[in-house]
Backbone as a printed PyTorch tensor [residue, N CA C, xyz], in Angstrom:
tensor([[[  0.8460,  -1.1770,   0.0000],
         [  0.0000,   0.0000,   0.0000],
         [  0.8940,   1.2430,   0.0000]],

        [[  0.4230,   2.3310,  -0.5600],
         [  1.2710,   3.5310,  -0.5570],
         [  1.8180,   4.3890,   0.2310]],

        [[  2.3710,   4.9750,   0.7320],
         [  2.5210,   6.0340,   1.6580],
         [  1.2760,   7.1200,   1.4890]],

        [[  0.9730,   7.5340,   2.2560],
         [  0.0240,   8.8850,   1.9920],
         [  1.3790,   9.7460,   1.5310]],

        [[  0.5450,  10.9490,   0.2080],
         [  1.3150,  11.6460,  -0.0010],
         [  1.9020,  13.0520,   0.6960]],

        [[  2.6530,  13.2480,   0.8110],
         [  3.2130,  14.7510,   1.1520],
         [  1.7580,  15.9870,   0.9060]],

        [[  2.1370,  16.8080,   1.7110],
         [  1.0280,  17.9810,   1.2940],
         [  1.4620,  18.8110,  -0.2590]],

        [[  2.9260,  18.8670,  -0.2500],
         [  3.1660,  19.3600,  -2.0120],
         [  2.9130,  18.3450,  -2.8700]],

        [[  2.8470,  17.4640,  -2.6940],
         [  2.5420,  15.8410,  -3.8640],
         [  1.1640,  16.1210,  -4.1260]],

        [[  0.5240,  16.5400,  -2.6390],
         [ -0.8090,  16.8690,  -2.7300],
         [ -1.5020,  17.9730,  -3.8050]],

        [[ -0.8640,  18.7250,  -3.9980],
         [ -0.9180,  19.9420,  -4.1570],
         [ -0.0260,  20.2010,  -5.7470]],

        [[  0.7090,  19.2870,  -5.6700],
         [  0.7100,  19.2550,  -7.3240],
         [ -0.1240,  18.3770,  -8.2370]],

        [[ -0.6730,  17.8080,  -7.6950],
         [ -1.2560,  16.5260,  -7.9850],
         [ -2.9840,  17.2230,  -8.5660]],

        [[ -3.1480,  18.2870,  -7.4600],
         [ -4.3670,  19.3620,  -7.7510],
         [ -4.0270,  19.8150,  -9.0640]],

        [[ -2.9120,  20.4760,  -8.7320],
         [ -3.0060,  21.3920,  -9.9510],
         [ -2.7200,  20.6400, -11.0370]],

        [[ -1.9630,  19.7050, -11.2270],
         [ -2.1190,  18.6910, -12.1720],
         [ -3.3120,  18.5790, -13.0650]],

        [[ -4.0100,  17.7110, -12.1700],
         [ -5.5920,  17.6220, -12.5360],
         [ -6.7500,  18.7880, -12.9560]],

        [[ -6.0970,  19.8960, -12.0620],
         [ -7.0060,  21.1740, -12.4620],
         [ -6.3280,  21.3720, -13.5180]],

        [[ -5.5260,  21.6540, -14.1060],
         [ -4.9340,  21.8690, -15.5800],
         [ -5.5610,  21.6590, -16.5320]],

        [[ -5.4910,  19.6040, -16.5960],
         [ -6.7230,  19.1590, -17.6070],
         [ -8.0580,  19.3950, -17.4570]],

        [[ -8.9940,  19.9020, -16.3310],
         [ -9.7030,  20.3400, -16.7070],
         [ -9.7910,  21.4900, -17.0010]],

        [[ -9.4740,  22.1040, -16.7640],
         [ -9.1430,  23.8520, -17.2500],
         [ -9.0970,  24.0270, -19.1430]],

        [[ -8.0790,  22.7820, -19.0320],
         [ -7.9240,  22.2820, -20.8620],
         [ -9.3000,  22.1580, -21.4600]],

        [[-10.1200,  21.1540, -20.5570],
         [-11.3200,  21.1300, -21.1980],
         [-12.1130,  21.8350, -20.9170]],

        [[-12.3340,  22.8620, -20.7400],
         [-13.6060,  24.0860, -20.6170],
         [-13.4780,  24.5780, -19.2160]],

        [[-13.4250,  23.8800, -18.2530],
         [-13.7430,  24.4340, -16.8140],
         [-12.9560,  25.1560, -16.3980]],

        [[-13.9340,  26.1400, -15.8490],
         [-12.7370,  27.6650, -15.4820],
         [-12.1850,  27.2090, -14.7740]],

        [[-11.2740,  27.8680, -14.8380],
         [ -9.6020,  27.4600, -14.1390],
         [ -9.7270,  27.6650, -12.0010]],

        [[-10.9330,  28.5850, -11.9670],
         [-11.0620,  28.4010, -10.2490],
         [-11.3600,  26.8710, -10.2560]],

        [[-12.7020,  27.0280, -10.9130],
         [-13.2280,  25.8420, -10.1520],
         [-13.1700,  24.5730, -10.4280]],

        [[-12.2460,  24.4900, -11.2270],
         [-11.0890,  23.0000, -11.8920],
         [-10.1330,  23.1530, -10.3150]],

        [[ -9.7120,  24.0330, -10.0410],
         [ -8.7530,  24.1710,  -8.7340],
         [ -9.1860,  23.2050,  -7.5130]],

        [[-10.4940,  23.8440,  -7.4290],
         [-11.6620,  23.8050,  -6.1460],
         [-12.1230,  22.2880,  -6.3680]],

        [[-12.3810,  21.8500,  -7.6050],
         [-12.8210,  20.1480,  -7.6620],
         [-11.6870,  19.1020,  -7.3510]],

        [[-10.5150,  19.6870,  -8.1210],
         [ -9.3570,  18.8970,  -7.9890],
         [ -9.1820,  18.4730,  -6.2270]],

        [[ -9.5120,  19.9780,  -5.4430],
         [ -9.0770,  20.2050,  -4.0880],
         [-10.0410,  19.2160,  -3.2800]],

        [[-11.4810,  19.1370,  -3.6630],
         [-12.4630,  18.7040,  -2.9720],
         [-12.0420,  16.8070,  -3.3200]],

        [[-11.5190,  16.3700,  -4.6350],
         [-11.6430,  15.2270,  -5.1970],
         [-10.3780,  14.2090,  -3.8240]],

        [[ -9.6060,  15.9200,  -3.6030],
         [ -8.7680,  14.3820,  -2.7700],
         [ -8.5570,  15.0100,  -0.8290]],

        [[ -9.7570,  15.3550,  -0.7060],
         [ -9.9410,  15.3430,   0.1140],
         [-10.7800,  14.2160,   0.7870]],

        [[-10.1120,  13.6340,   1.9940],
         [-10.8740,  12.6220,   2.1890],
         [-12.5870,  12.3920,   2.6370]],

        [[-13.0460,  13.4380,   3.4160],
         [-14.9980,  13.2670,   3.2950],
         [-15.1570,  14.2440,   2.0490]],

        [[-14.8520,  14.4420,   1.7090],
         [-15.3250,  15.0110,   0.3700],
         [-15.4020,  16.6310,   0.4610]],

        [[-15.6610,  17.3000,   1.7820],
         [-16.2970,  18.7180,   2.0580],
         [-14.7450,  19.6160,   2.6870]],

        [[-14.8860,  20.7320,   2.4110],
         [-14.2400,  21.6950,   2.8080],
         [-15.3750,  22.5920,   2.8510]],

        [[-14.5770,  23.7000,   3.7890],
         [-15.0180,  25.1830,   4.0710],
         [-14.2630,  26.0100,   2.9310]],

        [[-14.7810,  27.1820,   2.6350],
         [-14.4270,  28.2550,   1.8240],
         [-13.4510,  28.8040,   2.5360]],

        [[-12.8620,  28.6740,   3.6330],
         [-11.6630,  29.3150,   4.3520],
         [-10.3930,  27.9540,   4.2710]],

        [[-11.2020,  27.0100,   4.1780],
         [-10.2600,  25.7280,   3.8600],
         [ -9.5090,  25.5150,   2.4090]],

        [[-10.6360,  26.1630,   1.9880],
         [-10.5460,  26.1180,   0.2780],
         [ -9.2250,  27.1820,   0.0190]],

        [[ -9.7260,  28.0850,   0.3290],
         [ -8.5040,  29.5000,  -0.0300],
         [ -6.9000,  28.9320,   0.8040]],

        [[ -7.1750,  28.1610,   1.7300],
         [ -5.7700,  28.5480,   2.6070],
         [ -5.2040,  26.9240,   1.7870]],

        [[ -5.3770,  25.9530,   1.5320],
         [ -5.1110,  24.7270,   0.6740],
         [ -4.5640,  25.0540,  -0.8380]],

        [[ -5.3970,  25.7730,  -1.5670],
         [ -5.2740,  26.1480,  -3.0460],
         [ -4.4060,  27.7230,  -3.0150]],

        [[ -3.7620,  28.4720,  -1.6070],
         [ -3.6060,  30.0000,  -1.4780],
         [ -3.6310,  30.2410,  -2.5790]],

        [[ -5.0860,  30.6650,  -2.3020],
         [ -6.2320,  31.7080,  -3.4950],
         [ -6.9500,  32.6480,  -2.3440]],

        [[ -7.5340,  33.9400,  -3.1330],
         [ -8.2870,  34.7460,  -1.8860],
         [ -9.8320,  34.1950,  -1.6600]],

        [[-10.2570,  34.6140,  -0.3580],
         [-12.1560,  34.3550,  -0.4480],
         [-12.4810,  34.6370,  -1.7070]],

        [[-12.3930,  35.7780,  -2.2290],
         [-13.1940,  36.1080,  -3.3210],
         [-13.2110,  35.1320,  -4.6230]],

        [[-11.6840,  34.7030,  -4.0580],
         [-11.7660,  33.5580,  -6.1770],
         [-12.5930,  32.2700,  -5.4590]],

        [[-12.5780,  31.8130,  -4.0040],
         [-12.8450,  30.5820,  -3.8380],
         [-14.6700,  31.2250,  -3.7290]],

        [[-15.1860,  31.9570,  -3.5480],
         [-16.8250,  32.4900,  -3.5240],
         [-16.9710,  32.2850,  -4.9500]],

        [[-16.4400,  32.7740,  -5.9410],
         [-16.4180,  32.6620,  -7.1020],
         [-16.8010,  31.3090,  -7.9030]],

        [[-15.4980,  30.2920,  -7.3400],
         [-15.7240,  29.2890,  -7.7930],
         [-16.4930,  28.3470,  -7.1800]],

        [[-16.9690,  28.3380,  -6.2180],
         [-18.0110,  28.2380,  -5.0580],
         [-19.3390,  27.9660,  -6.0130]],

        [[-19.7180,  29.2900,  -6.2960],
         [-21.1770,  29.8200,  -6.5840],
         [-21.0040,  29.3670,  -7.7860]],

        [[-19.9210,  29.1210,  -8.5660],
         [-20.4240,  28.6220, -10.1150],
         [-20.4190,  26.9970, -10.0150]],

        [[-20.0010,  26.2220,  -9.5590],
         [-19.9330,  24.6920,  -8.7100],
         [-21.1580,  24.9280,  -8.1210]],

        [[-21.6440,  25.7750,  -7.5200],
         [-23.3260,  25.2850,  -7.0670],
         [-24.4110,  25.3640,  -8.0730]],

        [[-23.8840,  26.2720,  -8.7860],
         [-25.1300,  26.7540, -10.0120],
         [-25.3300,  25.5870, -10.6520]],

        [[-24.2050,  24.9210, -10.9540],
         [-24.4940,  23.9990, -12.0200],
         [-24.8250,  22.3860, -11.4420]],

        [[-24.2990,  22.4720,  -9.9880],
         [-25.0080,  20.9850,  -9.2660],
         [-23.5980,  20.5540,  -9.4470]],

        [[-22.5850,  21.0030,  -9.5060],
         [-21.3410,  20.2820,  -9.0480],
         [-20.8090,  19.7460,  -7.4920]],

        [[-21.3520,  20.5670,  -6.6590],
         [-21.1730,  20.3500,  -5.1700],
         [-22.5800,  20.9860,  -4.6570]],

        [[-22.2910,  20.9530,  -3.3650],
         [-23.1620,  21.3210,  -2.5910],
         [-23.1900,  21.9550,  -1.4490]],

        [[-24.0810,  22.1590,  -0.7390],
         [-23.7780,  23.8050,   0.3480],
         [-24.1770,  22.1940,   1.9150]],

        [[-23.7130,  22.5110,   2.8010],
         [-24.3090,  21.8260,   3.8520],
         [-23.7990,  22.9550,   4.8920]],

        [[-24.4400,  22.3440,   6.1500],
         [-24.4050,  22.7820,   7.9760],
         [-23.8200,  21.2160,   8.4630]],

        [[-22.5730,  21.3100,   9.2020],
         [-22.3860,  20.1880,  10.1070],
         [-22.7130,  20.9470,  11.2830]],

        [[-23.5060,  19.6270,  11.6240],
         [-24.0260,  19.8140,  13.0010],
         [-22.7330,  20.6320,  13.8620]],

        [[-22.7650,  21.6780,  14.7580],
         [-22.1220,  22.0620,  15.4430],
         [-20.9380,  23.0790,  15.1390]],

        [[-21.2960,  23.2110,  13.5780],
         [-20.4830,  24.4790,  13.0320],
         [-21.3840,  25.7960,  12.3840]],

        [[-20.8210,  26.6370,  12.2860],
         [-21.1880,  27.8300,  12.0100],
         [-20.9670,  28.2200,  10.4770]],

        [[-20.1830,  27.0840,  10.1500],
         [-19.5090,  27.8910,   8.7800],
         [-20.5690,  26.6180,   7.4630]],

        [[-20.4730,  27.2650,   6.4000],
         [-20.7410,  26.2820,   5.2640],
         [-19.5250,  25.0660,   4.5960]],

        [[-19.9510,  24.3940,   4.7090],
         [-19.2090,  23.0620,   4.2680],
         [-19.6360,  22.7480,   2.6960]],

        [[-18.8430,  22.3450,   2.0580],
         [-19.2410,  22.4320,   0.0710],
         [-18.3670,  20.7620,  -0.1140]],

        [[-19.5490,  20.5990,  -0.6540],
         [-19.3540,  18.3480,  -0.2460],
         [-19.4880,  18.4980,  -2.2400]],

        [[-18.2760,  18.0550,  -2.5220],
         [-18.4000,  17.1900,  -4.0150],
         [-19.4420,  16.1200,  -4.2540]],

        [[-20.0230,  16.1370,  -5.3070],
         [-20.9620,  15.2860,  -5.9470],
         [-20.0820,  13.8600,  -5.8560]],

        [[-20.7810,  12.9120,  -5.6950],
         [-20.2990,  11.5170,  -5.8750],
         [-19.7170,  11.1940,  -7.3180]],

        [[-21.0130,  11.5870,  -8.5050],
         [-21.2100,  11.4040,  -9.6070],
         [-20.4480,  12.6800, -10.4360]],

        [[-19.7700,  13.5920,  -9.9790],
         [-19.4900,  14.6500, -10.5810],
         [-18.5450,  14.7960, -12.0120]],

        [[-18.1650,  13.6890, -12.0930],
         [-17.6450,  13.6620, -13.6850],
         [-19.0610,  13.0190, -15.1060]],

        [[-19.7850,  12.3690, -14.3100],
         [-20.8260,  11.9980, -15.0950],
         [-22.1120,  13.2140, -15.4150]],

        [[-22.0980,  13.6960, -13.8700],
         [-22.7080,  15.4060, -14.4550],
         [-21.6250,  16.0190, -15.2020]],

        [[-20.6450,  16.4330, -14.8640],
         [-19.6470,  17.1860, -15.9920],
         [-20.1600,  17.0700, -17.7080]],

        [[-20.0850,  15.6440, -17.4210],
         [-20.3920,  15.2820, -18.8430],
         [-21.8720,  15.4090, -19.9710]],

        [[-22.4960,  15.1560, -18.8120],
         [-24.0720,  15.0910, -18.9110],
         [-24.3920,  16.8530, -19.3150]],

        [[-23.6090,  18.0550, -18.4210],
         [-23.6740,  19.3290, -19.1620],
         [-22.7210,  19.6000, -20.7200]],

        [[-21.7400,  18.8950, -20.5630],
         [-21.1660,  19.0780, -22.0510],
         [-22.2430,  18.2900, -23.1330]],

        [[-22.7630,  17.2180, -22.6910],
         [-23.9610,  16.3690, -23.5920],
         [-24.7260,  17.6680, -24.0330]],

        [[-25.2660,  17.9330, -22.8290],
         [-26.8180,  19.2330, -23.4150],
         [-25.7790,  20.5220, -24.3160]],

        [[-25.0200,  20.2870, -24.4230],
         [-23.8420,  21.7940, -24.9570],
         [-24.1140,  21.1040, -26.4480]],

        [[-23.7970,  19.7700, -26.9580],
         [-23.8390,  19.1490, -28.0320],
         [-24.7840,  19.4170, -28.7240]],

        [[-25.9620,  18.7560, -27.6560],
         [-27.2360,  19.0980, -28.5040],
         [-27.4870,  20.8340, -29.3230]],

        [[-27.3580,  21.6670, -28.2190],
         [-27.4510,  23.1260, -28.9150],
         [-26.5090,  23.4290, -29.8530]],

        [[-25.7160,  22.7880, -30.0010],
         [-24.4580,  22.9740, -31.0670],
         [-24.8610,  22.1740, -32.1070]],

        [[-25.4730,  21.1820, -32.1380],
         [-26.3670,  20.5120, -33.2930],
         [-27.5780,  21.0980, -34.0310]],

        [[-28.3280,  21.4960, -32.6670],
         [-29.4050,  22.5540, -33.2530],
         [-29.0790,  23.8260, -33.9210]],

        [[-28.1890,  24.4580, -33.3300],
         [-27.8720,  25.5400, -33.9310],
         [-26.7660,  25.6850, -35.1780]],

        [[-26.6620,  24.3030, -35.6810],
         [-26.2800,  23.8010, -36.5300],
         [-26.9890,  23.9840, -37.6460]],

        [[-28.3680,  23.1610, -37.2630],
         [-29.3260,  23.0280, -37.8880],
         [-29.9370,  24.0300, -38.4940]],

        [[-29.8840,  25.0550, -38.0790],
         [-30.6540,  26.3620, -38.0940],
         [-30.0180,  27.1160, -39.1730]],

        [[-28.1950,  26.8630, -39.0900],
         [-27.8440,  27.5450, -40.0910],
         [-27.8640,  27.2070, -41.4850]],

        [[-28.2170,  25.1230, -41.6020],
         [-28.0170,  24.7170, -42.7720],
         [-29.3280,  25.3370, -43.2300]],

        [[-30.6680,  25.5660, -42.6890],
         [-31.6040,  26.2860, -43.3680],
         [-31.9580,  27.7260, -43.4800]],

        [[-30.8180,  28.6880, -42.8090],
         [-30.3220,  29.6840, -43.0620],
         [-29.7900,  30.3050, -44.0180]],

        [[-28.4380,  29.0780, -44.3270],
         [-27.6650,  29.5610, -45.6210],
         [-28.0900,  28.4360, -46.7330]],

        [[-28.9330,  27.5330, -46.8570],
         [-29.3890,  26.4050, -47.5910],
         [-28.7070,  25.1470, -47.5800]],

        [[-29.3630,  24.3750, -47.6000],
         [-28.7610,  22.9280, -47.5670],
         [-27.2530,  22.8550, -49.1110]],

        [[-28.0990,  23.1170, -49.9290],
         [-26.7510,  22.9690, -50.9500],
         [-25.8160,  24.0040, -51.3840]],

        [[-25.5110,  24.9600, -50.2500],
         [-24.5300,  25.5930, -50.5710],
         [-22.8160,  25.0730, -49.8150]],

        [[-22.1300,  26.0050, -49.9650],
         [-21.4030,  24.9340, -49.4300],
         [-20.7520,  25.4060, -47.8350]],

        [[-21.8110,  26.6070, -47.2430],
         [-21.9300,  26.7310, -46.0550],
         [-22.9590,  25.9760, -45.0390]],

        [[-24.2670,  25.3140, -45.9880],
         [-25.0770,  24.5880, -45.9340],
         [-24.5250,  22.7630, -45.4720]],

        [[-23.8390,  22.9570, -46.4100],
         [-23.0980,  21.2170, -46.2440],
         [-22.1400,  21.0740, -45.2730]],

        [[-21.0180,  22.3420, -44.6690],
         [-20.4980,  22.1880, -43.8440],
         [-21.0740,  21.9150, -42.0430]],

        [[-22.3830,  22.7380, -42.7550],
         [-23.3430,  23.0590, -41.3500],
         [-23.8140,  21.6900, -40.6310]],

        [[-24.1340,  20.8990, -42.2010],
         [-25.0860,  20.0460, -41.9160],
         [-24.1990,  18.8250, -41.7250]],

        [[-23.3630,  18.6580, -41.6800],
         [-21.9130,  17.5940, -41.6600],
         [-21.6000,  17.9260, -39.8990]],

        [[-21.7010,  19.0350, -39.2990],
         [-21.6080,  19.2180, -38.3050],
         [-22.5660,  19.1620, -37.9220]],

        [[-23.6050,  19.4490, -37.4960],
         [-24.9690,  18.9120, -37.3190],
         [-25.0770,  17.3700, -37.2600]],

        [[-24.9390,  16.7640, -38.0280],
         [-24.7800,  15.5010, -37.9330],
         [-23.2010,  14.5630, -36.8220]],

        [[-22.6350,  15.4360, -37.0320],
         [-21.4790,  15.1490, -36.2120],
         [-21.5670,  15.2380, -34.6260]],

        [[-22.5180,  16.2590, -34.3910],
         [-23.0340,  16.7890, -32.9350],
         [-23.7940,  15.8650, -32.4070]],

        [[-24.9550,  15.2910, -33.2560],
         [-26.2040,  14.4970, -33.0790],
         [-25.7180,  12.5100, -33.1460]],

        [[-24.4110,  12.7570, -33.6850],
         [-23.7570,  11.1040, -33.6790],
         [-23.4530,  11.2540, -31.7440]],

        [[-22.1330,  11.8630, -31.8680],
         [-21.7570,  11.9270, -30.6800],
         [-22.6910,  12.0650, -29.2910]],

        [[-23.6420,  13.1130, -29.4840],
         [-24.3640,  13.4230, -28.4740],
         [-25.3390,  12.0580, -28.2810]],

        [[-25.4380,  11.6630, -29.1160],
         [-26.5870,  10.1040, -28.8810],
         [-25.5030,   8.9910, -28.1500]],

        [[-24.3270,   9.0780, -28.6890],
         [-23.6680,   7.9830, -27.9350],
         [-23.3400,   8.4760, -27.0770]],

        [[-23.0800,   9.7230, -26.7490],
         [-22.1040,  10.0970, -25.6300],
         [-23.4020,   9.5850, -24.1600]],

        [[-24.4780,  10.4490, -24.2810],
         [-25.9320,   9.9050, -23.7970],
         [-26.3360,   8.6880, -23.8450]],

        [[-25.9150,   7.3020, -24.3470],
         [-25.8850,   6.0160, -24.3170],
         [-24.8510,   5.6530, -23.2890]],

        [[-23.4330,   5.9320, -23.1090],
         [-22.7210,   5.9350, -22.0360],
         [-23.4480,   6.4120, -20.8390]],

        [[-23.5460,   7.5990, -21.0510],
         [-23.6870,   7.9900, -19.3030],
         [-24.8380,   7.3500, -18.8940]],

        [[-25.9040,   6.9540, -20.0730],
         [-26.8480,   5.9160, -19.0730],
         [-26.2390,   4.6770, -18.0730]],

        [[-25.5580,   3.8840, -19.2190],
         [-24.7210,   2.8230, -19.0790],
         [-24.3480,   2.3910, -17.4340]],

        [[-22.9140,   3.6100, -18.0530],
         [-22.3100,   3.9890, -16.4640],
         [-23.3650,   4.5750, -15.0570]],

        [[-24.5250,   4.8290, -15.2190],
         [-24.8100,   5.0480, -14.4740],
         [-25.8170,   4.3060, -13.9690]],

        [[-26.4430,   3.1170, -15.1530],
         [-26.8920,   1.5610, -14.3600],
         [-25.9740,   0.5410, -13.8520]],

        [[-24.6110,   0.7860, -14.3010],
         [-23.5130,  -0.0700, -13.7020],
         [-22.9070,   0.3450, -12.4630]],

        [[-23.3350,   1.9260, -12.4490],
         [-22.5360,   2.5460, -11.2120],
         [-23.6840,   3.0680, -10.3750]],

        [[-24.8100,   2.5940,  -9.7670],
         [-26.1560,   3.5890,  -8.8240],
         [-25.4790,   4.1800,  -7.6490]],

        [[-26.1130,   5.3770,  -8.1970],
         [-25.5800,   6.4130,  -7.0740],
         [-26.0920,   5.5260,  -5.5560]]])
C-alpha cells in the first residue's frame, strides 16, 4: 500500500488535474476547487479551507463556489455544530460534468441546424453546417448512451 502523499505531492497533484480540466472548458477556479475537494478525504471543505489549501483569496474561492453550485457540481451543507458552510463534491461529478457538455452538443447541433436552413442545404456553407450537425447528433446520442450505461452499472 502507498505512503500517503506529502502535502506538495498533494498539491501538485491538484493542480495537475485542475490543468486538464481547465484544458477542457472548466474555469480554471473551479477545476482548482474540484481537484481540491476530489482528494480530500470526506469530500467537504469550508471556503476558508478552500482558499488557505489552493492560497487563493475568499473572493476567487466564492467565485468558484457559486459557479460549482449553479451547475449541481457540489453542494452547500451545515455540520451539526459548526457555524460555517461546508461544500461536499458530488459523488457522480464527472458523469454530471459530462451530462452538461452532452446538453452543450445538442445546442451545437441545433444551432447547426438552423444555419443549414439559413444559408441552404446545398450551398457549401449549408453542407459544412449540416456535416456538423450531424457530427453533434452522432456523438451526443452515444455520448448519452454511455452515461446511461455507467450510471446503471454505477447507482448512485
Amino acid at each position: 500500500m502507498p505512503s500517503d502523499p506529502t502535502p506538495e505531492e498533494t498539491s501538485q497533484f491538484v493542480e495537475r488535474f485542475a490543468g486538464v480540466l481547465a484544458n477542457s472548458g472548466v474555469p480554471t477556479m473551479s477545476a482548482r476547487v474540484i481537484g481540491r475537494m476530489l482528494v480530500t478525504p470526506t469530500g467537504t471543505l469550508t471556503s476558508a479551507e478552500l482558499a488557505e489549501s489552493l492560497r487563493i483569496s475568499q473572493p476567487a474561492v466564492s467565485g468558484a463556489v457559486r459557479q460549482l453550485l449553479q451547475v449541481g457540481f457540489i453542494s452547500r451543507e451545515r455540520i451539526p455544530g459548526s457555524r460555517k458552510d461546508h461544500y461536499r463534491i458530488r459523488d457522480d461529478v464527472f458523469a454530471a460534468l459530462l451530462e452538461r457538455r452532452n446538453s452543450a452538443l445538442a445546442e451545437w447541433e441545433s444551432t447547426s441546424r438552423s444555419g443549414v436552413e439559413l444559408f441552404g442545404a446545398d450551398t457549401p456553407v449549408g453542407r459544412r453546417l449540416s456535416e456538423a450537425a450531424d457530427f453533434f447528433a452522432f456523438i451526443h446520442n452515444d455520448l448519452e448512451q454511455l452515461i446511461k450505461s455507467w450510471q446503471v452499472s454505477h447507482p448512485r
